[in-house]
ROPA-232486 format. One line per 3 residues: number of its first residue (from 0); their letters; for each residue x, y, z of C-alpha. Coordinates in Angstrom, 1 decimal. Layout:
residues N
NUM = a = X,Y,Z ~ ...
end
This chain:
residues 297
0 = xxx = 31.5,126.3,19.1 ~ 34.8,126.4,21.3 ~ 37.0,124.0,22.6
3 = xxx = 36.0,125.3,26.5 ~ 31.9,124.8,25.8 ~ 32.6,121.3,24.2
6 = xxx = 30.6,119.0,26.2 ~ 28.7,121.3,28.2 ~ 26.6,123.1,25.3
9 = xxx = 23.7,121.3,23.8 ~ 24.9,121.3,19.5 ~ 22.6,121.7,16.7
12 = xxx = 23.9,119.2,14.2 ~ 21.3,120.9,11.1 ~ 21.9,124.4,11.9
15 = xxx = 26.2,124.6,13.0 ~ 27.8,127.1,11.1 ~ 29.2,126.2,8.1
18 = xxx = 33.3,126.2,7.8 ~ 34.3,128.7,5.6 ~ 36.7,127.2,2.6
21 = xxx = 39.4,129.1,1.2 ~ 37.9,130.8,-1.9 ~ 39.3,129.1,-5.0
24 = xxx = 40.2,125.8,-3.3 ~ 38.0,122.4,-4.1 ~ 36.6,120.7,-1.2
27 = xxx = 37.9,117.9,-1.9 ~ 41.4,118.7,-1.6 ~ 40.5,118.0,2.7
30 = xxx = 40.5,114.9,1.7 ~ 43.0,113.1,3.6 ~ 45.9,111.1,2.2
33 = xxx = 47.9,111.2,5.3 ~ 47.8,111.8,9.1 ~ 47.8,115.8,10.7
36 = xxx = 51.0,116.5,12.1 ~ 50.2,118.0,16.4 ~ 47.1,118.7,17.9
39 = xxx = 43.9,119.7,15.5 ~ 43.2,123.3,15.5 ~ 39.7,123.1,16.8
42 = xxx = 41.2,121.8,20.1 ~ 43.5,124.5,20.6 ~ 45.0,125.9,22.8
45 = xxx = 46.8,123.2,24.3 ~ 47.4,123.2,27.5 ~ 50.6,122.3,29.4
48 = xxx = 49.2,119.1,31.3 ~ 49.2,117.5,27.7 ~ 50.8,114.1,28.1
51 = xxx = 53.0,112.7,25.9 ~ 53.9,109.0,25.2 ~ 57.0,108.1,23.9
54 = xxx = 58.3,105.9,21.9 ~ 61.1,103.9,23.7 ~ 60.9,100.5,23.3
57 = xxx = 58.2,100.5,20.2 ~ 57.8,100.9,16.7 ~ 55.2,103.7,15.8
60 = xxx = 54.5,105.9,12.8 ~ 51.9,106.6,10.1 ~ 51.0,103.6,7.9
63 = xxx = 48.6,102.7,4.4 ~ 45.8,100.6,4.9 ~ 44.4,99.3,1.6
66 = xxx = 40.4,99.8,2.1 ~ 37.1,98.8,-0.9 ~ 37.6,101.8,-2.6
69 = xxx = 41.8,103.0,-2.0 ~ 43.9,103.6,0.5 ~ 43.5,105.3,4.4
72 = xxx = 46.2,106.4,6.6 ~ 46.4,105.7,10.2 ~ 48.9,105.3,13.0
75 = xxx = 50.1,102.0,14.6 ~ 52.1,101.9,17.6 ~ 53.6,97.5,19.0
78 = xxx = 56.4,96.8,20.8 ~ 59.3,96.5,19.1 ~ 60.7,93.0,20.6
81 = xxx = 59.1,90.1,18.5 ~ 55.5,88.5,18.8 ~ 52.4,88.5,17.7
84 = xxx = 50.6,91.2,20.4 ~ 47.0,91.7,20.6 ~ 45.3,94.1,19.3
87 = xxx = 43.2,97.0,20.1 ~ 41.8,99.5,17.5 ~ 41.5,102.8,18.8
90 = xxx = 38.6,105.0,17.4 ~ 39.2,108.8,17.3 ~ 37.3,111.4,18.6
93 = xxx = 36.0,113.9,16.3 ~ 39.0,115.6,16.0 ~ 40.6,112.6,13.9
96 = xxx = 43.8,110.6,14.6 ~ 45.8,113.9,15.8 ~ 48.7,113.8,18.4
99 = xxx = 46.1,112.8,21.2 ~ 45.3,110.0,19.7 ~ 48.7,108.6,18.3
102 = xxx = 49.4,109.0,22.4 ~ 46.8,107.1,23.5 ~ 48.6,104.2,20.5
105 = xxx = 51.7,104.4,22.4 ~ 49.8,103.9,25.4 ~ 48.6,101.0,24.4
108 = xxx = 51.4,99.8,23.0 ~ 53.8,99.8,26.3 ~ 51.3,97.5,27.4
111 = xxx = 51.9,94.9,25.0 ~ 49.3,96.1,22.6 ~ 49.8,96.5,19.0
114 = xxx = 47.8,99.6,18.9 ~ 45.9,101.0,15.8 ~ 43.8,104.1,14.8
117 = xxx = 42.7,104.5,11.0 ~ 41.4,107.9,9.9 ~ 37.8,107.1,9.5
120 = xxx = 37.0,111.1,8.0 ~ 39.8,110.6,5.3 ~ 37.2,110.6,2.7
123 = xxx = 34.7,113.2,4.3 ~ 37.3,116.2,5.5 ~ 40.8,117.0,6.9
126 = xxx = 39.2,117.7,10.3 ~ 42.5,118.9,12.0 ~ 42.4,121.8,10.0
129 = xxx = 38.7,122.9,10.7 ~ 38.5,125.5,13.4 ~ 34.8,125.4,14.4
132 = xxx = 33.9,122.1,16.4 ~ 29.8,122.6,15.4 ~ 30.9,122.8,12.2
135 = xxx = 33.1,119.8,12.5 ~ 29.9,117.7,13.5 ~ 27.9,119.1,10.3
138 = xxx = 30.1,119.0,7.8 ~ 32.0,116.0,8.2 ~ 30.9,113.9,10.7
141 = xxx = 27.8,113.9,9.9 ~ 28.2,112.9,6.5 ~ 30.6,109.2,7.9
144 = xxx = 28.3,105.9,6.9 ~ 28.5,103.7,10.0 ~ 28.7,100.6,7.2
147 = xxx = 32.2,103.3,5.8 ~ 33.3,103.4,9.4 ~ 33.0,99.3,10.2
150 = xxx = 34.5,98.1,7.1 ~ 37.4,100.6,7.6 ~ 37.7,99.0,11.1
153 = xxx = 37.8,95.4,9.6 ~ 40.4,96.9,6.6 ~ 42.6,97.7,10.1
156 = xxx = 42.8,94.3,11.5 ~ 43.1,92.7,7.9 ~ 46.3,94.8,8.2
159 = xxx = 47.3,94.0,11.5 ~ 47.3,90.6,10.8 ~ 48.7,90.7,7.5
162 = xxx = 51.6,92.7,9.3 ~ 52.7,89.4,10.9 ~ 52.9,91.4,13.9
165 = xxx = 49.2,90.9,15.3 ~ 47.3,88.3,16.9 ~ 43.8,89.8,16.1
168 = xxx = 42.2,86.4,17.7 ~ 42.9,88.7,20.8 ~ 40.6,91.5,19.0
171 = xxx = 39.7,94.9,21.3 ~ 38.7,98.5,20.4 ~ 39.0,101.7,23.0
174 = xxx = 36.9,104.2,21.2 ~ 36.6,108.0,22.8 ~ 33.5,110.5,21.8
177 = xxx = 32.8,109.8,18.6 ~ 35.0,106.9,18.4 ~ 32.8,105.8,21.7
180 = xxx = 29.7,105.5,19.5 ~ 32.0,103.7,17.2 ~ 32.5,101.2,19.5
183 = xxx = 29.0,100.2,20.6 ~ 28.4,99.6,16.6 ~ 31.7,97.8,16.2
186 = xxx = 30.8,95.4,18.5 ~ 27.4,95.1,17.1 ~ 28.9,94.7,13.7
189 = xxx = 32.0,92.0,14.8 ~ 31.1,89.5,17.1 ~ 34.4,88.1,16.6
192 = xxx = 35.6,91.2,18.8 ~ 36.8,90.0,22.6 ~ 36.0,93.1,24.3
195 = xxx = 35.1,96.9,23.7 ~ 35.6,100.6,25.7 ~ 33.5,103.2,25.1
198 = xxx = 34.7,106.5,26.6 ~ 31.5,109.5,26.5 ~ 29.9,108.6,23.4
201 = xxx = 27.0,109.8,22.0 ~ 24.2,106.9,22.8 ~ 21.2,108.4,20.7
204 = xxx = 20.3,111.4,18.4 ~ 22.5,111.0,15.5 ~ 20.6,108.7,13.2
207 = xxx = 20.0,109.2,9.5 ~ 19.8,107.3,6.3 ~ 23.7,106.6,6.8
210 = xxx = 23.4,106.2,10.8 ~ 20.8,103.7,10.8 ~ 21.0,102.7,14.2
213 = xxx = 22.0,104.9,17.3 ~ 24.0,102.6,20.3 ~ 21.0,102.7,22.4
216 = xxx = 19.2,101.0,19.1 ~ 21.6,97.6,19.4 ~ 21.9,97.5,22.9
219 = xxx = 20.2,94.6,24.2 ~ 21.5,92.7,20.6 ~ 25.0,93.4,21.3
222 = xxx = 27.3,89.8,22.0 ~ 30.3,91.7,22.6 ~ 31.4,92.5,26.4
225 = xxx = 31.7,96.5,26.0 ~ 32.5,98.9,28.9 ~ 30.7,102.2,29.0
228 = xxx = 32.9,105.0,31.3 ~ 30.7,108.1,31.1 ~ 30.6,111.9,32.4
231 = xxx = 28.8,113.1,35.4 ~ 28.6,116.3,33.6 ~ 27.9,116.0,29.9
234 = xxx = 25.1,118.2,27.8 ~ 25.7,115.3,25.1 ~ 24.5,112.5,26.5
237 = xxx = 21.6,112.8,29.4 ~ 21.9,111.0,32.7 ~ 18.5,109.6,31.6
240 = xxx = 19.4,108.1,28.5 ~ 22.6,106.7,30.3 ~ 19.5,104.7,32.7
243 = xxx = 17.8,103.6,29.5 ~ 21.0,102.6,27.8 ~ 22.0,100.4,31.3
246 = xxx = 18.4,99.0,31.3 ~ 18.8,98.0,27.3 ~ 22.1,96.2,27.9
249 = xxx = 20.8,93.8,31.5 ~ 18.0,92.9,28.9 ~ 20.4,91.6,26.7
252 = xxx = 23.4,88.5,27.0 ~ 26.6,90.7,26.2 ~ 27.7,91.2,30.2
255 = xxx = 28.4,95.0,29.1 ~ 28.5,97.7,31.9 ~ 28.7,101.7,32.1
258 = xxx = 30.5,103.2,35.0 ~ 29.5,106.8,35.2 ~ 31.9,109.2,37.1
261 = xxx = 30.4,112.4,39.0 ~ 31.3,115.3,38.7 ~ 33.9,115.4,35.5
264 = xxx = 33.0,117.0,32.2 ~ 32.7,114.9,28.7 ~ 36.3,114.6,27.7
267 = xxx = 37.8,113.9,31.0 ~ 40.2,111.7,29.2 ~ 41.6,114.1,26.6
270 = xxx = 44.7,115.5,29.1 ~ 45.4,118.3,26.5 ~ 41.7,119.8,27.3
273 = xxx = 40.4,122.1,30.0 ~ 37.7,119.3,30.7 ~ 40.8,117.1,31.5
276 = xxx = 40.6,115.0,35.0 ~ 43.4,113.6,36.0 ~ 41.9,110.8,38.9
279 = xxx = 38.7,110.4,36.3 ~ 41.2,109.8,33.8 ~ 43.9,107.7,35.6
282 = xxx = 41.1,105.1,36.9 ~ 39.6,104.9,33.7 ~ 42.6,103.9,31.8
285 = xxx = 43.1,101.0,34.7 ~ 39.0,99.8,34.5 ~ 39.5,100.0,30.5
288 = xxx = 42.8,98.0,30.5 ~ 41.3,95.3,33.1 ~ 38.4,95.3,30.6
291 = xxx = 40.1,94.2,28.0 ~ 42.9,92.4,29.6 ~ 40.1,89.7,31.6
294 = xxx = 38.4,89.2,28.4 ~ 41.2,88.2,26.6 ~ 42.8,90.6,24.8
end
């Protein structure tokens, strides 16, 4: 599957194509050990309308988070005056932490955020090297424990606080696709998190003996306030099970909300993507940043 049917295509997690590996070179050699320089290859080409962030003002690069069983990379982005800022952990999309994502840290961080996204394949696959996006889901992503994925998210406040830097009492998380589905667990898994966004995330369908429990599973158990901001258009994740996700969440306490815009394609966030939408994305980033801001991060 292509970058252009991404959303809008119905994918086959058990039957994607496999991605070929160079012959003579040991899968685990995609392990990562540090972030992918650009944009991955599976979400080429991109296009011109890509935005990018910089970094006037902030301190930002690739760091070392110490995790149960070694050492992740991921990318920070805080202000650079002095302070302890709050935090928001951003959660990739299945693409990894690749230039997108380190843009969306610096995003964050001109906002007075310290901003941080930890590669949560590192141990599975180098994603951003992967061409195939079907493949992508079966190979790796498919194959992250949630329980790997949360206590790599706790490893990535331990750091922010430890960095002296960080006032992770003021705790969010802004997770995109994948890192969407990431966030409805998170939440479920910390209740010590203020507030969560969940951009076009998978809500049900990927459960197995290391995905336990799909979003729509925890929703009316979740204490965490979490924001859902969902496609019109999106073959992933049915209007209908958007209406059963909604119904979930009033049954439970968390105050959590989805706002579903018409009309725009899953991925209306990711600028560098022909599913890109500029107004979709604009007021998004404002509901998200309200989100987080009101509850107190």
């Amino acid at each position: 599957m292509k970058l252009m049917d991404y959303g809008l295509t119905h994918i086959d997690f058990q039957n994607a194509a496999p991605q070929a590996v160079p012959e003579g070179v040991s899968r685990r050699l995609f392990v990562m050990t540090s972030l992918a320089t650009g944009f991955a290859l599976a979400s080429e080409p991109v296009l011109a309308q890509a935005i990018t962030t910089d970094a006037k003002g902030l301190v930002a690069g690739e760091v070392s988070i110490t995790v149960a069983d070694g050492k992740i990379p991921a990318y920070v982005a805080r202000p650079a005056k002095a302070g302890k800022h709050p935090v928001v952990l951003i959660a990739q999309e299945i693409f990894g932490v690749h230039e997108h994502i380190k843009d969306v840290c610096r995003r964050y961080a001109k906002l007075g955020y310290y901003a941080i996204a930890p590669e949560l394949f590192a141990r599975q696959g180098d994603v951003s090297k992967m061409t195939d996006i079907g493949a992508i889901l079966k190979d790796v992503v498919s194959k992250v424990p949630d329980a790997q994925v949360n206590a790599d998210l706790d490893a990535a406040v331990a750091f922010a606080k430890a960095s002296g830097h960080a006032n992770t009492d003021r705790l969010g998380l802004v997770g995109f696709c994948y890192g969407g589905r990431v966030a409805w667990l998170y939440a479920k898994h910390n209740p010590k998190l203020k507030a969560a966004v969940a951009y076009y995330s998978l809500l049900s369908g990927l459960k197995s003996d290391i995905k336990p429990q799909d979003p729509i599973d925890v929703a009316g158990d979740i204490k965490v306030p979490v924001l859902g901001l969902y496609s019109g258009i999106d073959a992933f994740v049915p209007q209908d099970v958007v209406d059963k996700m909604i119904a979930a969440l009033r049954a439970g306490s968390s105050g959590s909300e989805i706002v579903v815009f018409p009309n725009v394609n899953h991925g209306f966030n990711a600028d560098y993507r022909p599913t890109y939408d500029k107004t979709a994305a604009t007021y998004a980033a404002k509901l998200a940043h309200d989100w987080l801001k009101e509850r107190g991060v």
